[in-house]
Backbone bond lengths (Angstrom), bond angles and torsions (degrees), N, CA, C in turn:
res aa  C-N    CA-C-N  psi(-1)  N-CA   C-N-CA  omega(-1)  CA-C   N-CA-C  phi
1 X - - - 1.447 - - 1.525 108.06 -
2 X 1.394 108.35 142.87 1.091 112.86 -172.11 1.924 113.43 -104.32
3 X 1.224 126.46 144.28 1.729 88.40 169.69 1.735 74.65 -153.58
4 X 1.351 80.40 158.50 1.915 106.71 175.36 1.445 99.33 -139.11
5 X 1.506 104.38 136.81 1.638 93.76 167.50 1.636 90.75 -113.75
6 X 1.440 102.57 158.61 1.952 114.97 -173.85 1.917 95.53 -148.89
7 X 1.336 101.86 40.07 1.510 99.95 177.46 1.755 98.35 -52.94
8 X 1.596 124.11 -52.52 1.546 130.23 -154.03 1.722 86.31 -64.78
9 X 1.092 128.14 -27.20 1.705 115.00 -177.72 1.660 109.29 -87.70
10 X 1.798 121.92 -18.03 1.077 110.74 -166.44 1.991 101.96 -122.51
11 X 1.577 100.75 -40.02 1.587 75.78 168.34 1.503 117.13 -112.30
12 X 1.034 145.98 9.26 1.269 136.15 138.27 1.418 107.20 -40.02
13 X 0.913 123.09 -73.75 1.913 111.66 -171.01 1.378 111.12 -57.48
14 X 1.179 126.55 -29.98 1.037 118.66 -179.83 1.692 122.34 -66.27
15 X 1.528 97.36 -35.86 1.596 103.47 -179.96 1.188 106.40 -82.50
16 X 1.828 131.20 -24.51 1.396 103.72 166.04 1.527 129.66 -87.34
17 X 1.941 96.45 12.34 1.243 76.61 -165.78 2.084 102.42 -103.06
18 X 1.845 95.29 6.79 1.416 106.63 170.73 1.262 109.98 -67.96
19 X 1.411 111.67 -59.33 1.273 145.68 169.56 1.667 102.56 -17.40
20 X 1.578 142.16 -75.46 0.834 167.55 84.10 1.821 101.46 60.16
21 X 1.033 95.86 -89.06 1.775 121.73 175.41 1.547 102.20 -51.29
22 X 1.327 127.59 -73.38 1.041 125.25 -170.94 1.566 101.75 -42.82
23 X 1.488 136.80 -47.04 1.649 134.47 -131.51 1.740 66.91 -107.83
24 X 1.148 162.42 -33.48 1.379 141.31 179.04 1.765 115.25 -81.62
25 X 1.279 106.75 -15.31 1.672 123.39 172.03 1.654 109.30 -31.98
26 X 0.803 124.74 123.89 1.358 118.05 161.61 1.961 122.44 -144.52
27 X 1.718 102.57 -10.21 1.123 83.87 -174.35 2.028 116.56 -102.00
28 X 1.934 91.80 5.33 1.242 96.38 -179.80 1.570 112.65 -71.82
29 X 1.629 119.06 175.63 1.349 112.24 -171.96 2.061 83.99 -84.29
30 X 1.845 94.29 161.28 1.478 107.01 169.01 1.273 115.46 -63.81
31 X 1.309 141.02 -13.21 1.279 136.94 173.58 1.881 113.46 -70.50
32 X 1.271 101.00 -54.80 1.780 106.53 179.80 1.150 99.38 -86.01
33 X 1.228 151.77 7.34 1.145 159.96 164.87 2.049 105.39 -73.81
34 X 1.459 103.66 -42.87 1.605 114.07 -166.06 1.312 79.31 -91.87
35 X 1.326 120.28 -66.18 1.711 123.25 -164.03 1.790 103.73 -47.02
36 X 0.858 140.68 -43.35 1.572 128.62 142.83 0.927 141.11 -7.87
37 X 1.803 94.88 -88.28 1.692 109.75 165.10 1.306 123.75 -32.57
38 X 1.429 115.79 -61.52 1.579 120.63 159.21 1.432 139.80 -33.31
39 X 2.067 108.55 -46.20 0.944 102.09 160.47 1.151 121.67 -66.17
40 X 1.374 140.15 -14.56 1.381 137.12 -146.89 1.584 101.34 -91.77
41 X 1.670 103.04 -43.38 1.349 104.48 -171.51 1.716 120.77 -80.17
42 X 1.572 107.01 -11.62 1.218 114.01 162.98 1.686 119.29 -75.03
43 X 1.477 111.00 -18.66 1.629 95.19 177.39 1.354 90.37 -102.94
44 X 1.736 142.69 -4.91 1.222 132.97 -169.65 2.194 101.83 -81.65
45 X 1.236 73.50 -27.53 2.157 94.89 170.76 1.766 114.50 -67.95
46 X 1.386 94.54 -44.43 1.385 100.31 179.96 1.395 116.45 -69.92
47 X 1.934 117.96 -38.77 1.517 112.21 177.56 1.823 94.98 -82.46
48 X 0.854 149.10 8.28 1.209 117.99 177.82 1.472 99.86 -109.30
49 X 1.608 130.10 -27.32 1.483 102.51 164.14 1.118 93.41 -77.97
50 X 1.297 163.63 109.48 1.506 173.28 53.01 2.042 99.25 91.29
51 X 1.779 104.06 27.59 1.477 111.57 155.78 1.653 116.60 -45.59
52 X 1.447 113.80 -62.25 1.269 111.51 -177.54 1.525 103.50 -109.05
53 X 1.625 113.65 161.04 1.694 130.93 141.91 1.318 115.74 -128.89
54 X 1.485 98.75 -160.57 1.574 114.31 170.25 1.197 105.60 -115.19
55 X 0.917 119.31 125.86 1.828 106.26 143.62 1.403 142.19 -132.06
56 X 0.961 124.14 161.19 1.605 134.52 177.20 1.603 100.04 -103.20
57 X 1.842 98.13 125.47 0.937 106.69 -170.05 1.607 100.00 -137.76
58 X 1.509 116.20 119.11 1.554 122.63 -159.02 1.929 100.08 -110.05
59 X 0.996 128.78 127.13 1.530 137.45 -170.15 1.574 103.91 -139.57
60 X 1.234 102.47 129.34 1.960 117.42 174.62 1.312 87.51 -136.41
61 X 2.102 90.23 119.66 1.387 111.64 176.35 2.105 91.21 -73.83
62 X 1.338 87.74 153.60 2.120 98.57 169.47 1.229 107.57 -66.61
């Protein structure tokens, strides 16, 4: 079995690119607007203590 993790290619961009969207947001209400932000910075907490990744994981049955 093969495995690669590429979290820095798949969630790094992703969180800046929430990150990003959210701070140009304007037509959501201010409540899911904060409730966001929050989530964002709790999984942006989670990849930087290296809690979560991604990975690609390649397997050839025998």
């Amino acid at each position: 079995m093969q495995v690669t993790t590429c979290g820095d290619r798949v969630i790094a961009p992703a969180l800046r690119l929430t990150a990003q969207r959210l701070a140009s947001a304007t037509s959501a209400p201010a409540g899911q607007r904060a409730a966001a932000r929050l989530l964002l910075r709790q999984v942006d907490l989670l990849w930087r203590r290296r809690i979560i990744d991604y990975l690609l994981l390649r397997a050839v049955r025998p």
